[in-house]
C-alpha positions in Angstrom: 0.0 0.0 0.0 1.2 3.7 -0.7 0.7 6.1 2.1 0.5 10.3 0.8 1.5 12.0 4.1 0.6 15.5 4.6 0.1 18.2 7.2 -1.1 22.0 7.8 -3.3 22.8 5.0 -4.8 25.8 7.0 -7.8 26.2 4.7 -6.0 26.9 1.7 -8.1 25.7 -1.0 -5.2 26.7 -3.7 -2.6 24.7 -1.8 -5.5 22.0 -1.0 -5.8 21.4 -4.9 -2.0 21.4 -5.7 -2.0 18.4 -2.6 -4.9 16.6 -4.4 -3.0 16.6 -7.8 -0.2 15.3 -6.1 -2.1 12.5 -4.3 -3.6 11.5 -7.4 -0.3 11.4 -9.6 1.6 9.5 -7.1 -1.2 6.9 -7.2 -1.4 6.4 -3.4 -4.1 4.2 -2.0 -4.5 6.4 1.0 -3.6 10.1 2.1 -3.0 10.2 6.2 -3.7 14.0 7.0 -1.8 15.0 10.2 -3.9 17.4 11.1 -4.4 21.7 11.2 -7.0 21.1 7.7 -9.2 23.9 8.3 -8.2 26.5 10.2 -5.3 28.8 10.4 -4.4 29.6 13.4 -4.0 32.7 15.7 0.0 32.4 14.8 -0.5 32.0 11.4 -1.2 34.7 8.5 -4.1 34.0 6.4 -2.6 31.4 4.0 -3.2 31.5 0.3 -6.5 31.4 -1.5 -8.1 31.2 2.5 -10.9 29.0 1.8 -12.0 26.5 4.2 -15.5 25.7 2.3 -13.6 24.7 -0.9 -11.3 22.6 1.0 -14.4 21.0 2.8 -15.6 20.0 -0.9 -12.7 19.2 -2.5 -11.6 16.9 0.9 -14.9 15.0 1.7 -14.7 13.7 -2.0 -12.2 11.3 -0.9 -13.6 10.7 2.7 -13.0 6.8 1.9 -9.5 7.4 1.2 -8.5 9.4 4.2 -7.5 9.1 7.7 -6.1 11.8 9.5 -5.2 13.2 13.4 -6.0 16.2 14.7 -4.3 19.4 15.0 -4.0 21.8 17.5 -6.2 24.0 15.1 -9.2 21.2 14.3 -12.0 20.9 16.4 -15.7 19.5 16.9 -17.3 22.1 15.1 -14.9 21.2 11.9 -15.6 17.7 12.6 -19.1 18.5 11.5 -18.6 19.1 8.4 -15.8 16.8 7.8 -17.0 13.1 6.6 -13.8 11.7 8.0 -12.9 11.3 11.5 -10.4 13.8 12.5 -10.9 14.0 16.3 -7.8 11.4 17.3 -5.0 12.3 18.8 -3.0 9.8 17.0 -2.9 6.7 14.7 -0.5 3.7 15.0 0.8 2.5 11.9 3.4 -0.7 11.2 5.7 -0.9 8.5 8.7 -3.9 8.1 8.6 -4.1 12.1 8.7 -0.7 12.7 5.8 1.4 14.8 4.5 4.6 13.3 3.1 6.8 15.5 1.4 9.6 13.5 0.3 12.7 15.3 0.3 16.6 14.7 3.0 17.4 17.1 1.6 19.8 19.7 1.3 17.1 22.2 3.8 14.8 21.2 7.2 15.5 19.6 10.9 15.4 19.5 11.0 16.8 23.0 8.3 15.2 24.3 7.8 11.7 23.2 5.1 9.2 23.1 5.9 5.5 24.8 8.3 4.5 21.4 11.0 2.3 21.4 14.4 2.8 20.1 13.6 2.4 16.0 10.1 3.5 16.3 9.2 6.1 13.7 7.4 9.6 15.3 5.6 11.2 12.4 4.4 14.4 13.2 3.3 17.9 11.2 2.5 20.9 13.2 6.4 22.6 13.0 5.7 23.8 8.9 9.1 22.4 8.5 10.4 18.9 7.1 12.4 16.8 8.8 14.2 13.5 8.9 16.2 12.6 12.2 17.8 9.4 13.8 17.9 10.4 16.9 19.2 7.8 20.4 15.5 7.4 21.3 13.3 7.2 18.1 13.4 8.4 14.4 11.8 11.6 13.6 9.9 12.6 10.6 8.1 15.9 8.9 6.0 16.2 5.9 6.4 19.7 6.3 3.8 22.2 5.4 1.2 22.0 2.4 0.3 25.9 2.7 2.1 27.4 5.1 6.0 26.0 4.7 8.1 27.7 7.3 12.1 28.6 7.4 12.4 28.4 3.5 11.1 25.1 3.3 8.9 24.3 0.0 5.2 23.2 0.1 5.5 19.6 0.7 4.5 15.9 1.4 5.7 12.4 1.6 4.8 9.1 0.4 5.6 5.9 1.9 5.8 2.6 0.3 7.6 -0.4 0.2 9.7 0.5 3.3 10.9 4.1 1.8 9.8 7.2 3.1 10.2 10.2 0.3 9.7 14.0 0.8 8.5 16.0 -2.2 7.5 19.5 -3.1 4.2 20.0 -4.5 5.4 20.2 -8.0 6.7 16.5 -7.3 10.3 16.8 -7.3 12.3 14.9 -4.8 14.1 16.6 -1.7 14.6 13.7 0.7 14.1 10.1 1.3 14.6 7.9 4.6 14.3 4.3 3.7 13.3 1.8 7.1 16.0 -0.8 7.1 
């Protein structure tokens, strides 16, 4: 199966699109949202095309295809008109003996970890920025930001299949890749 992995669209039905074409060229099965979809945030500017009804649409199209955790900006009343759930704090994945733990990162990050074992995999948004860190107690991963990319990162996601974790801007080029051994 081929995971799309992305994170922070902040209402941005312009960036929202470019993510969907993306998805849909890569030919992923599923696309794992890690939260912060609607909203942008009090410490956020207004991103981009700022249009959390279009991304609504364009979104619940593909409820069947999509799981996602929530964000420090998604809450009940988005869950409303979302036909996804959204409301978990995290989802567990496995890939080639390796725990995923997928969450935004407001709760759980780098600095304060989940229960993970050494050669787990935290996969977390929330920061804007992408990231891919072996660290002593876990191995740390970003998507980065689809609208809002932070500290001259580009708008980006990441796909994972067969073992191989790859970090792309929205155009599709290539920037990084962690592969699980």
């Amino acid at each position: 199966m081929k995971l799309f992995i992305a994170s922070d669209i902040h209402g941005s039905a312009l960036w929202c699109e470019k993510m969907l074409c993306a998805f849909e060229k890569e030919r992923a099965d599923r696309l794992l949202l890690l939260g912060d979809i609607l909203y942008h945030g009090p410490r956020n500017d207004l991103p981009e095309a700022y249009d959390p009804k279009s991304v609504i649409r364009m979104l619940n199209v593909l409820s069947d295809r999509i799981f996602c955790v929530r964000g420090n900006c998604d809450t009940e009343v988005d869950q409303m008109v979302l036909d996804f759930p959204i409301m978990a704090d995290y989802a567990v994945l496995c890939e080639r003996e390796r725990l995923i733990y997928a969450t935004h990162g407001h709760i759980y990050n780098p600095d304060h970890l989940p229960p993970l074992k050494k050669g787990d995999i935290l996969l977390t948004g929330h920061t804007h920025i992408p990231a891919c860190e072996e660290r002593e107690s876990c191995i740390y991963l970003n998507p980065g930001s689809v609208s809002i990319p932070k500290n001259g990162s580009s708008h980006s996601y990441m796909t994972l299949s067969d073992g191989v974790f790859r970090w792309k801007d929205l155009d599709g080029e290539p920037f990084m890749k962690y592969r699980i051994e």
